[in-house]
GUKE-336196 format. One record per residue (C-alpha): residue in one letter; y, z, x negated. Coordinates in steps of 0.001 Angstrom, whole numbers, padded with zeros to 6 digits, always signed. Layout:
AYZX
...
This chain:
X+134593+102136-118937
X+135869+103534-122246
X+138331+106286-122551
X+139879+104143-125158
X+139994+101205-122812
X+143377+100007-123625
X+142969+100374-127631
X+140497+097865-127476
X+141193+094991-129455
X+142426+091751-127698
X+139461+090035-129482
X+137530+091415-126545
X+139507+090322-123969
X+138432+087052-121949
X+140358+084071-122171
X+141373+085041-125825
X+138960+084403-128316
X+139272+084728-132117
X+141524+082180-132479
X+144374+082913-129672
X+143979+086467-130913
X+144880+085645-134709
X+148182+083994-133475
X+148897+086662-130952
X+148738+089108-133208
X+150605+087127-136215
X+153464+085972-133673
X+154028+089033-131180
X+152081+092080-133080
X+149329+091956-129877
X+146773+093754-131026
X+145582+095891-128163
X+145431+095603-124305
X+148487+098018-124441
X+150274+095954-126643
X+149906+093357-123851
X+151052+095400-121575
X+153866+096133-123185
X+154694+092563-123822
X+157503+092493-121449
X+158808+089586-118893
X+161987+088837-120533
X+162847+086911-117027
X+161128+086263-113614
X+161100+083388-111035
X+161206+083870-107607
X+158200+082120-106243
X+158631+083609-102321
X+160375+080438-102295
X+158682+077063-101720
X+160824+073513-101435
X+159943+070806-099834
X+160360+067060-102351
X+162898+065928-100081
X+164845+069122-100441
X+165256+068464-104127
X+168716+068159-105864
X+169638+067473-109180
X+170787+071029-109889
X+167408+072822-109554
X+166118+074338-112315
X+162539+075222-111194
X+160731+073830-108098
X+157759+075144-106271
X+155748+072728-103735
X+152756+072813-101570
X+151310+069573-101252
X+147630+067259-102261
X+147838+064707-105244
X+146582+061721-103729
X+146015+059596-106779
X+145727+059948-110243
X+145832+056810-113278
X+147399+055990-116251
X+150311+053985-117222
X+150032+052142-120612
X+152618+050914-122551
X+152894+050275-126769
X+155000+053678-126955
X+153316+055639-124719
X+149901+056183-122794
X+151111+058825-119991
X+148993+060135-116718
X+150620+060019-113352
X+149746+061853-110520
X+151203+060933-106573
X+151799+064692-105489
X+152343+064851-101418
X+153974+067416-099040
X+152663+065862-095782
X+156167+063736-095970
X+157021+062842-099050
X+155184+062286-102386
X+156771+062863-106280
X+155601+061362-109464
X+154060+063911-111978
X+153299+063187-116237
X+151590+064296-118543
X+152021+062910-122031
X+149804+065423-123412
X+145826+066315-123082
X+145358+063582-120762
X+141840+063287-120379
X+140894+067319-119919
X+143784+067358-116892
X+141947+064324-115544
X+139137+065935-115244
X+140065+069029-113132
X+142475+067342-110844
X+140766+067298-107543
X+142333+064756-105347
X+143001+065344-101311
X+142975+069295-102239
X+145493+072009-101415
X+147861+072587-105094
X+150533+075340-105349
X+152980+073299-107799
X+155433+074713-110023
X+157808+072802-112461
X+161367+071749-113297
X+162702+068225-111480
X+163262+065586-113801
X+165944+062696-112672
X+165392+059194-114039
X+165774+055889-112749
X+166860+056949-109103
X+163817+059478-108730
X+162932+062514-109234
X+159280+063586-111653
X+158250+066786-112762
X+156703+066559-116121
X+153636+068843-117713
X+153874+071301-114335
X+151560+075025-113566
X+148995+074245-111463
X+147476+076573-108871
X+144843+075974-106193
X+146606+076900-102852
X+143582+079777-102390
X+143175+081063-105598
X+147028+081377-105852
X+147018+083218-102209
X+144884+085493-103863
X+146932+086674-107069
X+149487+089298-107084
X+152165+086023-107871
X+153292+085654-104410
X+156797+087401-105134
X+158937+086979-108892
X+156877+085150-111176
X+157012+086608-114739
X+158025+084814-117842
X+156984+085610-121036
X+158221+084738-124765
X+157151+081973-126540
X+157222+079348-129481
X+155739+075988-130732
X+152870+077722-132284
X+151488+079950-129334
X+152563+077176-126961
X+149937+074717-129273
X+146851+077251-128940
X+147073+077004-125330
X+148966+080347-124811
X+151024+079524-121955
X+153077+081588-119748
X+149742+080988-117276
X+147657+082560-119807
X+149852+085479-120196
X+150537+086190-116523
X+145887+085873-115941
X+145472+088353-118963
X+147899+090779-118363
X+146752+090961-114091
X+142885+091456-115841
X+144212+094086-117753
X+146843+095824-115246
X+143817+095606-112670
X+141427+097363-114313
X+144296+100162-115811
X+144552+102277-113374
X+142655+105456-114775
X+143962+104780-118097
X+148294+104874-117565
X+148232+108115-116827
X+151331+109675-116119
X+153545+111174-119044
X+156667+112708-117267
X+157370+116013-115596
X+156769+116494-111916
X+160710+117809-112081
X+161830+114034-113963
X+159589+112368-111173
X+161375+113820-108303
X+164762+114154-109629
X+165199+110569-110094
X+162145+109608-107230
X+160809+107513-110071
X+157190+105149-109388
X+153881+106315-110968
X+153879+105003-114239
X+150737+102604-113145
X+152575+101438-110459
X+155738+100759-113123
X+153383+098549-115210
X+151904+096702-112111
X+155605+095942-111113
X+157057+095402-114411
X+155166+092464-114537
X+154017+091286-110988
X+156754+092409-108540
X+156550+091523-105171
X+160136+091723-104857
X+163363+092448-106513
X+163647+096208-105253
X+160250+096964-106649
X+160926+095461-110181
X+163908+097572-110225
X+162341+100799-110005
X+159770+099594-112293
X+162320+099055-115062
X+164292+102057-114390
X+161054+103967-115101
X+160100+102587-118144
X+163438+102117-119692
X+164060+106340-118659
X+160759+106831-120207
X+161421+104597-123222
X+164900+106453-123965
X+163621+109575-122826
X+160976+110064-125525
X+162892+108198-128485
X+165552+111571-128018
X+163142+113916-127612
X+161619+112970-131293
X+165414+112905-132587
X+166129+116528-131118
X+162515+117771-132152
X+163188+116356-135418
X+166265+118001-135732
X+164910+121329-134473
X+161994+120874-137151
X+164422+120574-139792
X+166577+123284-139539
X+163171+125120-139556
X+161166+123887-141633
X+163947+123258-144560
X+165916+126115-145216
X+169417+125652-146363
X+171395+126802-149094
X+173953+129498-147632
X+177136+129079-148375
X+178459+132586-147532
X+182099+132650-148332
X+185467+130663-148308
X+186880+131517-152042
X+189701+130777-154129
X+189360+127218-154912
X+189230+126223-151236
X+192381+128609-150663
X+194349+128046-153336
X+193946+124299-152964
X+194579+125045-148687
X+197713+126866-149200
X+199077+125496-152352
X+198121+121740-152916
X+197649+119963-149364
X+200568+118393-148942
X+199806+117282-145384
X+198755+119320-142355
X+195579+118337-141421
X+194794+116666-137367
X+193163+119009-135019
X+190466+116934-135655
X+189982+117508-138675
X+190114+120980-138958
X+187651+120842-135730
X+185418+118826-137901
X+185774+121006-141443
X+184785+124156-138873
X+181931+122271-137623
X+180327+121849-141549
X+181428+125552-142459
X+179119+126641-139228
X+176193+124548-140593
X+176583+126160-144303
X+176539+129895-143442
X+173177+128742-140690
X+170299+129195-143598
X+169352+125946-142061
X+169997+122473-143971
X+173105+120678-142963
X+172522+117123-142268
X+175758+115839-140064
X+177072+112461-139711
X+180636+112599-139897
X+182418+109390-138379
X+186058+108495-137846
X+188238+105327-137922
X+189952+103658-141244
X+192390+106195-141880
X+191464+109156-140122
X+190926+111490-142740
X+187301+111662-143762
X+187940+112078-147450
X+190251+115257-147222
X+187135+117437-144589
X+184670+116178-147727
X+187051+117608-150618
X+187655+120844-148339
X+183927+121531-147409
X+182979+120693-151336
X+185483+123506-152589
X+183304+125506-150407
X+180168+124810-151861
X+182046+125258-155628
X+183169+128717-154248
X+179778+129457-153780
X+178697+128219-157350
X+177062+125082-156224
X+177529+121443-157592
X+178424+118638-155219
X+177407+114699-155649
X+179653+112172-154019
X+177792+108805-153524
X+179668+105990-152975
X+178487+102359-152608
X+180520+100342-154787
X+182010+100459-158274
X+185412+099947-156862
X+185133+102731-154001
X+183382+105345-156875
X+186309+104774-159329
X+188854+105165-155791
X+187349+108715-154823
X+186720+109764-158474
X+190713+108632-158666
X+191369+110441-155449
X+189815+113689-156463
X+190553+114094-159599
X+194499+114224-158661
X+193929+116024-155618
X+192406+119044-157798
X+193546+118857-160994
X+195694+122065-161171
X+193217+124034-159657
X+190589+123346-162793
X+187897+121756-160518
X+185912+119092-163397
X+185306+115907-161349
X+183388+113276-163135
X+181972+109740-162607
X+178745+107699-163409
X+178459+104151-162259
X+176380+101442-163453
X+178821+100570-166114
X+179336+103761-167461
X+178649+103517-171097
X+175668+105091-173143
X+177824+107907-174619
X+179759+108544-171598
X+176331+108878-170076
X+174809+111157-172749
X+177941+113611-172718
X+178294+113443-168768
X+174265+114673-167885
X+174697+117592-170510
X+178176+119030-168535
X+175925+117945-165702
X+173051+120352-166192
X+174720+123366-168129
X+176954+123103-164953
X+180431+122174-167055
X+180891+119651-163609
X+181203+120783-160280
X+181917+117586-158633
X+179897+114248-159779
X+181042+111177-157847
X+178890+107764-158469
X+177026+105019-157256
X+173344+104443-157184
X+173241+105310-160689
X+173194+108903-159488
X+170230+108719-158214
X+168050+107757-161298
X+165426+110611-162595
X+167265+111195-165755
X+170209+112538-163230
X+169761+116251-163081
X+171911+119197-161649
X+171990+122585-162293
X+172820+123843-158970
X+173202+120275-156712
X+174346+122234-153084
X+176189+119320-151039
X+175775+115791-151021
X+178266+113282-149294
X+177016+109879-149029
X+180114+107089-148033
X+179103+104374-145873
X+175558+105975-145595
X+174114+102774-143834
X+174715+100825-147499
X+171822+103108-148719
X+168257+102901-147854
X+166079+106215-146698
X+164223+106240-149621
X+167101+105841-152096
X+168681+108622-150239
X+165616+110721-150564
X+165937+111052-154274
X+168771+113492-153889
X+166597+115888-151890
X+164297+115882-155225
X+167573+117572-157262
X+167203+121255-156878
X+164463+123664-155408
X+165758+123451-151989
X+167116+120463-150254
X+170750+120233-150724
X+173112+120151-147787
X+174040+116374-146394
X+177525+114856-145111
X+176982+111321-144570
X+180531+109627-143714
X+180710+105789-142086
X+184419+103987-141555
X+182640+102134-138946
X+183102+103567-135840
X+179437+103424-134138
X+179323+103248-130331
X+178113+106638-128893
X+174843+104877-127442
X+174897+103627-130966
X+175056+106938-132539
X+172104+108783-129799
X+169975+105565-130846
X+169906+105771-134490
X+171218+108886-135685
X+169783+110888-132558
X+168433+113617-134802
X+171537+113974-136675
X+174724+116118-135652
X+177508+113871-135170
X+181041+115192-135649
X+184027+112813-135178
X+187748+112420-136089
X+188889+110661-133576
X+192966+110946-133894
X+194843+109602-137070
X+197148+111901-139186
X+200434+111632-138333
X+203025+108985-139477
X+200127+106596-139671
X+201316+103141-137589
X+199853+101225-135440
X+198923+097864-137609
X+200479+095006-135800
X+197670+091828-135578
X+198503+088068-135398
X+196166+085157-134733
X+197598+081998-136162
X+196341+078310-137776
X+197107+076013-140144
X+200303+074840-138727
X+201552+078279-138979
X+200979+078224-142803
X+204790+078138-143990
X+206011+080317-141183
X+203322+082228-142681
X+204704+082145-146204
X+208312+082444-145397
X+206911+085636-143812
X+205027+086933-147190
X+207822+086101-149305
X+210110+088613-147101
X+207840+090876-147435
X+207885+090736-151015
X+211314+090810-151548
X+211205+094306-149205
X+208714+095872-151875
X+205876+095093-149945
X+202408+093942-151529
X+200200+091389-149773
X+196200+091010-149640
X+194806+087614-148846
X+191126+087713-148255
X+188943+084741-148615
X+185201+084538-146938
X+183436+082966-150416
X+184055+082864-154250
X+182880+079119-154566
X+183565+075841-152260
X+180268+075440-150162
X+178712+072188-149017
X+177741+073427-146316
X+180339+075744-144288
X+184088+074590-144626
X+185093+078265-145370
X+188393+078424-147702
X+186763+079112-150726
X+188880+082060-153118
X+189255+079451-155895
X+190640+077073-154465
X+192998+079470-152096
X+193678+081074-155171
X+195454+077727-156925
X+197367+076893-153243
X+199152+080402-153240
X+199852+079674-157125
X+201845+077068-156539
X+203453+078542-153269
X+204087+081214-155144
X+204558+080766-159004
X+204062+083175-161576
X+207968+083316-162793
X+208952+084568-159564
X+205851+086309-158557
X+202294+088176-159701
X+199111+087411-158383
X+195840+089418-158609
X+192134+088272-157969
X+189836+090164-156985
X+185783+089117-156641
X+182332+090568-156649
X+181568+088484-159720
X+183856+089793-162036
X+183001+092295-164773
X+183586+095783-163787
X+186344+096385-166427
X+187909+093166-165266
X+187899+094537-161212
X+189127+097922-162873
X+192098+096487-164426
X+193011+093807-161774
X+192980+097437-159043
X+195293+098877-161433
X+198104+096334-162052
X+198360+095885-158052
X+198057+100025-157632
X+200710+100409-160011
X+202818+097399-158195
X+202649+095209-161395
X+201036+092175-159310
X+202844+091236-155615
X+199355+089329-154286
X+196045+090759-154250
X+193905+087363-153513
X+190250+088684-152998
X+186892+088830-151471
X+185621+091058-148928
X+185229+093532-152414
X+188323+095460-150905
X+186585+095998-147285
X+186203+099658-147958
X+187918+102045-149376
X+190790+100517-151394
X+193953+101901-150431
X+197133+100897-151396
X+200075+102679-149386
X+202398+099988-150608
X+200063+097125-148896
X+201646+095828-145584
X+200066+092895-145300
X+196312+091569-144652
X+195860+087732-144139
X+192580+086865-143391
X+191466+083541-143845
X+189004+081439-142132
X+188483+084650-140156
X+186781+083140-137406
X+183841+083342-139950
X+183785+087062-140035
X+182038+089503-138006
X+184484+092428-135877
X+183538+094853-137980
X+184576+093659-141396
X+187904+092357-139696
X+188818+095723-138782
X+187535+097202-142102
X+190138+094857-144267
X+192356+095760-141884
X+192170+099264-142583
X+193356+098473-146118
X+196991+097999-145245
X+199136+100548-142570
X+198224+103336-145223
X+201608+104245-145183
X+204942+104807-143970
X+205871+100971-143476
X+205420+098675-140514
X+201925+096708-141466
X+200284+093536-140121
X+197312+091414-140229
X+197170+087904-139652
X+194033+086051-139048
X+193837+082616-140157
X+191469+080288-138107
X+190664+076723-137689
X+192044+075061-134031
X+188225+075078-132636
X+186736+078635-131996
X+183106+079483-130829
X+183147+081551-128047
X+182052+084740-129678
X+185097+083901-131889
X+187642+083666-129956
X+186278+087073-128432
X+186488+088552-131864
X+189858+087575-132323
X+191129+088448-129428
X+189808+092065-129432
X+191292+092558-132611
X+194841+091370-131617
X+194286+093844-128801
X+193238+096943-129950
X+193699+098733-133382
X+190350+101777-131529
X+187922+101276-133890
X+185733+102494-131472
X+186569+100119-129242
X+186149+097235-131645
X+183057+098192-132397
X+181628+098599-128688
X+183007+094931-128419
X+180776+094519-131872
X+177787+095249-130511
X+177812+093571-127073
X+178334+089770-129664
X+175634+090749-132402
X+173798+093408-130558
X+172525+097123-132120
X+169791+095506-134239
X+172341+093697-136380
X+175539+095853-135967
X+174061+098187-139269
X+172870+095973-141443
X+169035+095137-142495
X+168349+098577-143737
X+168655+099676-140406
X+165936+097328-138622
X+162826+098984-137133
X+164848+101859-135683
X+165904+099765-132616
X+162667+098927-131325
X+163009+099127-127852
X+160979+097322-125742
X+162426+096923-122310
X+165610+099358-122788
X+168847+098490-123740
X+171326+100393-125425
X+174380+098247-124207
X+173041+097760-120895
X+171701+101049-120110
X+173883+103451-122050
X+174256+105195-118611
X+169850+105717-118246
X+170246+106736-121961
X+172747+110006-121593
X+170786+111063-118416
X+167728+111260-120424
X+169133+112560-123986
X+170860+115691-121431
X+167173+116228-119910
X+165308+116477-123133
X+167984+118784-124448
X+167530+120956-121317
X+163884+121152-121480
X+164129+122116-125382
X+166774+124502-124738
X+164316+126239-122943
X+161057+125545-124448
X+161617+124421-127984
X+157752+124174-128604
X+157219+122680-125244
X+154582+125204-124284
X+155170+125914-120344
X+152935+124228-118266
X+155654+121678-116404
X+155847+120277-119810
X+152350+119860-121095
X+152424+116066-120130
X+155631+115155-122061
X+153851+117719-125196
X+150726+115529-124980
X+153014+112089-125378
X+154296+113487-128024
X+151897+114598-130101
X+150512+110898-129689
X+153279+108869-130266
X+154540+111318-133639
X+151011+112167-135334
X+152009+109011-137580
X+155152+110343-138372
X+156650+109943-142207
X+158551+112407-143909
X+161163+110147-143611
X+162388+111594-140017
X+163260+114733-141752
X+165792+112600-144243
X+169207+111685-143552
């Protein structure tokens, strides 16, 4: 047998053929006898258990019977032209159809012979028929490894019409696992074996998919999910070890006047423990001749905007430029805004380049840019076009990172001789399973405590017939000095989804509220830049009472004065973006609230949404509830798919096998960072294999 036995192409395999490969491998990626193998039960049916027909009820979902089929025919009718079979225990006998392929299951149906039959119960007219059912002689099924839980394999239409049944899957994958044995050879340390008394990793395939019983398939999967986990962290912390070798870092020796004139003099707040935690945490990496790249996270509010504008004084104390990347218009202008104020009487020159900046803005900015005239440049993607150049670029912060791809990210590495160093920042609190899954090879610092005098944002769930409570509510608001946001899921009516549209919300709280007694903003993605500029202003400067928007003001906006967020049709949004627009209002000394509008008939998942966010204001805890609805794969956003690919583990489900193995590989690197001792030359062999495809893009932020 080849060495390469299970790289061989499924073409090979028997049973498969040109044709079942081609839709294997254009369906489920099966290319290989591995990739079979790692084509997972995603359920299993006990078949220890056999029923006899009489001991059929109506709630069964599967039956299995041993019995003869003692006649076979066909029943004709103008709609349909069916085979029936007589099946027989001994006692009792039960009708069994097929409507489809007729003539080739006519054929090898041997009557008076011993059947292992397998198939859901079907009640109609009075009786019971199983329709289309798996048929097994009684010896040849006494001879396969099926005796115990019965795997069950994904499937659609289109497989399902080549023949590719859950049969077929179960015969391949037994050729395969049968003649494997030489070939799954074992890639964990004798000291990971014993400690958790894990299976060979043969014997975890064999079991994964053919268990004889339900003890068996549980050590299986507690092998391969350890080993699944335990090799995606060890590329994350050998990543991160290869980084901070392999790239040095600018070193930002000192802390100089800018950062302690601006400390002593000009914060007007004392920073949370946190905080200063976190700001000690990014001074560390600077002085480490090793290339920062840290993921800072913390809730709406916490604070992550102050630790940026501290560690970038450091970076301008040691004569190095900082770029600010920010993913909207609106959020640019808010930090540019922010900044600017915060360090305008210590003469640090903040500037801004968005899309809309204008050609002569745009000329004049790139020449301060280069000669060095700006220390801080805060933009949006237009930053990172070619004609962009620094003269000293040292620190990059990048808000709400997962809005940028890798590669658009990468194009900041390109702006000086040396990487620069990298703070990415996220408002969306990302579960810690989360965090080990995706950003694994990143440090993660986290401000987990909210400056003080910050309150608790009181959240509402309320419908339609709540509407002029609602309003008498608003209006009381108002005449306290208080500004409201209403927030409406789309710009335009839709056909299709009865959303409240903004337009037509927009005319309703006109004439609820008219414009000789009150001011009303709007606020949309489709409106000209200048036109979202000016609309911010008048409701910043408390010109307009209503801010009646899109999600636009999600992240970022922040209006102290706000104290209200009603969300409408909020049923419709996911957790995260409710607590993100609820982050907008509570920013400051006033009691705030959020009220979520929905329609009288909630989804399940909705009503869990809502009710998590009229329980909790933990961001963290939102988002844990997040990713249990919409899972990990969706929780941040598309330019985050691929990184999730697990193929038995589960982060929400196994969080617990996760930390055990993230603490073992950082043991063993701790003490063998090149894993060169001979306990670890299995797991160094693995990994060479499974990382000599590697991109670059590991090494990027």
């Amino acid at each position: 047998m080849k060495e390469n036995f299970l790289n061989t192409s499924i073409d090979y395999l028997k049973g498969v053929g040109p044709n079942r490969a081609e839709i294997l491998k254009k369906e489920f990626k099966i290319f290989t006898y591995y990739d079979l193998l790692i084509f997972f039960p995603f359920r299993y049916i006990d078949r220890t258990k056999f029923y006899l027909i009489n001991e059929i009820q109506k709630s069964n979902s599967d039956v299995q019977i041993i019995g003869r089929f003692t006649e076979i025919y066909y029943h004709k009718n103008i709609k349909t032209n069916r085979l029936i079979g007589t099946f027989n225990d001994g006692c009792n006998s039960i009708e069994v159809v097929w409507f489809k392929a007729a003539k080739w299951i006519e054929k090898s149906i041997k009557l008076n012979t011993d059947y292992v039959l397998y198939g859901k119960p079907n009640w109609y007219l009075n009786k019971f028929s199983i329709a289309h059912p798996e048929l097994d002689f009684l010896k040849e099924f006494n001879k396969k490894q099926v005796k115990g839980l019965l795997p069950v394999y994904s499937s659609n239409e289109r497989v399902l019409s080549r023949g590719i049944t859950n049969k077929f899957f179960r015969e391949v994958i037994f050729n395969i696992i049968s003649s494997s044995s030489l070939f799954l050879k074992e890639n964990l340390s004798k000291n990971i074996n014993e400690k958790y008394n894990f299976i060979s990793k043969y014997q975890a395939y064999k079991n994964i998919h053919f268990p004889l019983n339900q003890e068996l398939l549980s050590k299986a999967e507690s092998r391969l999910k350890y080993e699944e986990f335990f090799y995606m962290q060890l590329e994350f912390l050998m990543s991160n070890i290869s980084k901070k070798s392999k790239f040095k870092g600018f070193n930002f020796s000192k802390v100089g006047d800018s950062f302690n004139n601006f400390y002593s003099s000009h914060l007007t707040f004392s920073l949370t423990n946190a905080q200063k935690r976190v700001v000690k945490e990014i001074r560390k990496d600077f002085s480490s001749n090793a290339q920062m790249n840290r993921l800072l996270q913390g809730d709406v509010g916490s604070g992550k905007t102050i630790v940026a504008l501290l560690s970038s004084l450091i970076a301008i104390d040691n004569d190095f430029q900082v770029c600010f990347l920010a993913p909207t218009e609106i959020l640019a202008q808010q930090h540019f805004n922010s900044l600017n104020e915060s360090l305008s009487k210590i003469n640090i020159n903040v500037s801004i380049l968005t899309g809309s900046s204008s050609k002569k803005d745009r000329i004049n900015l790139f020449s301060n840019l280069i000669e060095g005239k700006i220390n801080i440049l805060v933009g949006t993607h237009a930053v990172l076009e070619d004609n962009v150049r620094f003269k000293n670029l040292g620190f990059v912060i990048i808000d709400e990172q997962h809005k940028f791809g890798v590669a658009q990210r990468s194009k900041l590495w390109k702006k000086n001789i040396n990487p620069p160093h990298v703070l990415v920042m996220t408002a969306t609190p990302i579960p810690r399973t989360l965090a080990m899954s995706v950003y694994g090879d990143l440090d993660i610092s986290v401000i987990d405590e909210l400056p003080p005098g910050r309150k608790v944002v009181k959240t509402f769930h309320r419908t339609d017939r709540n509407r002029l409570e609602i309003f008498k509510f608003l209006k009381d608001e108002i005449k306290r000095g208080r500004q409201i946001y209403i927030v409406y899921p789309l710009i335009e009516e839709s056909k299709k989804l009865d959303y409240k549209d903004l337009m037509d919300g927009y005319e309703s709280i006109s004439r609820e509220f008219p414009n000789n007694m009150y001011q009303i903003s709007i606020l949309h993605g489709r409106m000209k830049s200048e036109d979202k500029a000016i609309e911010m202003k008048r409701f910043k400067d408390g010109k307009t009472n209503i801010m009646v928007s899109t999600t636009v003001i999600e992240v970022g906006v922040n209006i102290p004065n706000a104290s209200v967020m009603v969300i409408e049709s909020s049923e419709k949004f996911g957790l995260s973006q409710l607590h993100q627009l609820r982050g907008r209002v509570g920013r400051g000394s006033e009691n705030s609230y959020c009220i979520l509008m929905t329609s009288n008939k909630l989804s399940s998942d909705a009503r869990k949404r809502i009710k998590t966010m009229t329980s909790t204001n933990d961001g963290f805890k939102v988002a844990e509830v997040d990713m249990e609805i919409r899972g990990p794969g969706n929780l941040l956003g598309t330019q985050q798919s691929g990184l999730l690919n697990l193929k038995i583990a589960n982060i929400i489900t196994d969080k617990e096998i996760l930390e055990s193995a993230r603490e073992d590989v950082k043991e063993i690197i701790s003490m063998d960072s090149n894993l060169i001792k001979i306990e670890n030359k299995l797991i160094k062999e693995e990994y060479n294999k499974k990382t000599k495809n590697t991109l670059l893009w590991k090494h990027i932020s």
